[in-house]
Residue, then its C-alpha position, 0 to 999 in steps of 0.5 A: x371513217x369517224x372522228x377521234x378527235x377535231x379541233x377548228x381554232x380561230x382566235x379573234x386576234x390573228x396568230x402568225x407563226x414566221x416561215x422567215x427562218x428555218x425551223x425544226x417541227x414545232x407546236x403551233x399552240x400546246x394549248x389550243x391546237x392539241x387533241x387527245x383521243x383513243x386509238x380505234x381497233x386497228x391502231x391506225x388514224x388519218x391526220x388532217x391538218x388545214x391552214x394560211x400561209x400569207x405575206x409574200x409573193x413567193x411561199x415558203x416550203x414548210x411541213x406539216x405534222x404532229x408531235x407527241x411530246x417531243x416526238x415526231x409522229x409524223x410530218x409531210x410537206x402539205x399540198x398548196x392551193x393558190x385562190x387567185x394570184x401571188x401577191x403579197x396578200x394572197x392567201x396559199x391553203x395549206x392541207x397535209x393529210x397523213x396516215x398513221x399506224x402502228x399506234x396501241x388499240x385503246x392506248x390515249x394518244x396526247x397530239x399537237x400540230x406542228x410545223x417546221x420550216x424548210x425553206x423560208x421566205x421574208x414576211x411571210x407566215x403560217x396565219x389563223x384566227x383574226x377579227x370579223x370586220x370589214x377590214x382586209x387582209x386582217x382574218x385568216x380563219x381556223x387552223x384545223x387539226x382533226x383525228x380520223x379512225x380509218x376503220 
């Protein structure tokens, strides 16, 4: 597989998308967290979208997916990989891979990230970026979109 198209976007102030209410799939950043690409031959791609969920002791129930548009490419609950124990400043990994087809070889496609809400918890969010300190609980890291030729 080869890359169409990645982005790894970590801003210096922190971003926090609420998963305090619920929420139909929505951009995450129309204008840092959208990829455009060709579709490879086969019209198929793999999706892989990596990011923080963060703020409570008990997580949220989210998806997530791409939008072209206001369309709904595709989405899917992600899976969730605790580093330690839940505690309000435990981070929980999210990561959804997702295979697409059906798309138009050489066709340009214009995707953004997204995420909805499905069951929400107080406090918490889907959080990246974040200053580089000494401080904790204040950086997050990249939300990672990335484009794959499953060829």
């Amino acid at each position: 597989m080869s890359v169409l198209a990645a982005i790894a976007y970590d801003p210096t102030t922190a971003v926090t998308k609420a998963t305090s209410a619920a929420l139909a799939m929505t951009a995450l950043d129309t204008s840092n967290l959208r990829c455009v690409f060709a579709a490879p031959a086969n019209g198929r791609v793999m999706v892989r979208l990596n990011g923080t969920i963060h703020g409570a002791t008990t997580f949220p129930q989210v998806l997530l997916g791409v939008l072209e548009g206001s369309t709904v490419r595709a989405r899917m609950a992600p899976n969730g990989y605790l580093n330690g124990t839940a505690l309000a400043t435990t981070f929980l990994k999210i990561e959804a891979l997702i295979p697409i087809g059906g798309l138009t070889p050489g066709a340009t496609y214009t995707w953004d990230a997204a995420y909805g809400v499905e069951t929400l918890v107080a406090s918490t969010g889907i959080k990246y970026g974040g200053p580089n300190n000494a401080t904790t609980n204040d950086g997050f890291g990249a939300f990672i979109f990335e484009v794959w030729d499953t060829a």
